[in-house]
C-alpha positions in Angstrom: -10.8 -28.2 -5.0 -13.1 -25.9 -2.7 -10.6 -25.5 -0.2 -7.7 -24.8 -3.1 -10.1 -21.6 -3.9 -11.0 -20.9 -0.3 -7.0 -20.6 0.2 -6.0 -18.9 -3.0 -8.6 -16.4 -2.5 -7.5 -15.8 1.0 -3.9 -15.4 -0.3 -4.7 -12.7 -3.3 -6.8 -11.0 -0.6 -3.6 -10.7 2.0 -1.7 -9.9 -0.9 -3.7 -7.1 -2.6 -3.8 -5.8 1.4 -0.2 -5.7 1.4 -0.4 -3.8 -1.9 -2.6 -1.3 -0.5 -0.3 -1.1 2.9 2.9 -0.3 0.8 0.9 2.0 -1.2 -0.3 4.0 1.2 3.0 4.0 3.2 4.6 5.5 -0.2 2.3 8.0 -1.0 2.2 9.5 2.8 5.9 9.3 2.2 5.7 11.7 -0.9 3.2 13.8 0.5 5.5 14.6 3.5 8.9 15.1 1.5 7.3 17.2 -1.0 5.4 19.3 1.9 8.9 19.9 3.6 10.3 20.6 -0.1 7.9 23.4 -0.5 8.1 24.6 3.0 11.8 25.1 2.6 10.9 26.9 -0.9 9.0 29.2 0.9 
């Protein structure tokens, strides 16, 4: 039963990382393609 928790912990850890990851990778993402729109605005 300790090792179950040890494990699932581990697992919403890696998952909440990966979260994180692809939420950072979409907001840079947004920031550059709305910097470029407003650059070609200008």
């Amino acid at each position: 039963m300790f090792l179950f928790i040890i494990t699932s912990l581990l697992s919403v850890c890696s998952f909440v990382d990966g979260v994180h990851i692809t939420l950072d990778h979409t907001i840079k993402i947004t920031y550059i393609v709305h910097g470029y729109s407003v650059c070609s605005v200008d």
